[in-house]
C-alpha positions as CSV (number, residue, x, y, z in Angstrom):
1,X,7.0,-55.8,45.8
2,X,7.6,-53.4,43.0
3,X,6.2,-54.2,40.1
4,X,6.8,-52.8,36.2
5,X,4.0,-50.9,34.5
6,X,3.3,-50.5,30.8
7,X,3.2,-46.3,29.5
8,X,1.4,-45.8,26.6
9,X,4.0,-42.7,25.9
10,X,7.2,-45.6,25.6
11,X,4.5,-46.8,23.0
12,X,6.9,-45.6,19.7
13,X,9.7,-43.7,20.2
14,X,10.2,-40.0,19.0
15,X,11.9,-38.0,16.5
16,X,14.6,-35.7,17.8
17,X,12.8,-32.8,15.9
18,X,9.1,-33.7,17.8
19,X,11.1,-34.0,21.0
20,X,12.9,-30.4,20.0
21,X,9.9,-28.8,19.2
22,X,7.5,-30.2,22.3
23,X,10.8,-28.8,24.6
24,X,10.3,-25.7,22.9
25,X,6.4,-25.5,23.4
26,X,6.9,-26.0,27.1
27,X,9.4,-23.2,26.7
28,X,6.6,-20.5,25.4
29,X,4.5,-21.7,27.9
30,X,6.4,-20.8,30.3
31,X,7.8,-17.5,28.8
32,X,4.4,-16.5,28.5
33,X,3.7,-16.7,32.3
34,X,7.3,-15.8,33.9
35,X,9.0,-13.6,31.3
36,X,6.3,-12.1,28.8
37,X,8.7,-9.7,27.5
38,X,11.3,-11.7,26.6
39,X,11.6,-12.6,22.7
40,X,12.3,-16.1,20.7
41,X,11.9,-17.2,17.5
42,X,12.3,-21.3,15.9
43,X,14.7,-22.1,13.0
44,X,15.5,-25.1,11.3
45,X,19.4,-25.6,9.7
46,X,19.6,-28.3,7.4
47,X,16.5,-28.2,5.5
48,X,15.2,-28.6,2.2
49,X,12.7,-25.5,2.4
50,X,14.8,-21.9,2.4
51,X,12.9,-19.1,4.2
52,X,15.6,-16.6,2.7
53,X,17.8,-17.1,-0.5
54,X,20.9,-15.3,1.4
55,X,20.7,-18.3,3.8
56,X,20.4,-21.8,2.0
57,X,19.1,-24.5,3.8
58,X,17.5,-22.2,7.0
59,X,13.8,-22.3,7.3
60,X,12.6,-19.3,9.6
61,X,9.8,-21.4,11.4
62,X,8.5,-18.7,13.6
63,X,9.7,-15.1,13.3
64,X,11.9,-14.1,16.5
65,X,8.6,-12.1,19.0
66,X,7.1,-12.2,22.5
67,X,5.5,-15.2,23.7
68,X,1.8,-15.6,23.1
69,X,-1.1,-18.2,22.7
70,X,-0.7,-18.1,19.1
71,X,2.7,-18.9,18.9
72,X,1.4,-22.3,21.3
73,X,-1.1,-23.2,19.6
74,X,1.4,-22.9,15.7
75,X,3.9,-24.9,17.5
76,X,1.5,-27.7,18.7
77,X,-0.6,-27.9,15.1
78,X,3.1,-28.3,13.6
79,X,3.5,-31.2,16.2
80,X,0.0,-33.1,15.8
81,X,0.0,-32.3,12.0
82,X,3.6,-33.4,10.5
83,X,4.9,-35.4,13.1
84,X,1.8,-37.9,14.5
């Protein structure tokens, strides 16, 4: 019969802005492979940082550009390093 495992990932549940952000790391992943040329950039409404005084509570995570490893590798630090 079928029995019910324990996943280590159901552990603790996530925040909707780790869940956001790992959705748009997957995203750049795969921009970087199927569409190379196309451009996206991250930000965040209703925060207490402001990127730009014209636009209160914006933060301008990452500027709008192609798709690269650097752009991964920003997006997964931000994960690991605020969020874990």
């Amino acid at each position: 019969m079928l029995e019910l495992r324990h996943h280590e990932s159901f552990d603790e549940p996530k925040s909707a802005v780790v869940l956001a952000l790992e959705a748009v790391y997957e995203a750049i992943k795969s921009r970087l492979i199927v569409s190379p040329g196309d451009k996206s950039g991250i930000i965040l409404y209703g925060t207490k940082k402001t990127s730009d005084a014209a636009f209160a509570w914006c933060n301008i995570l990452m500027p709008l550009g192609a798709p690269s490893a650097s752009q991964l590798r920003r997006v997964r630090r931000i994960i690991e390093s605020k969020f874990h």
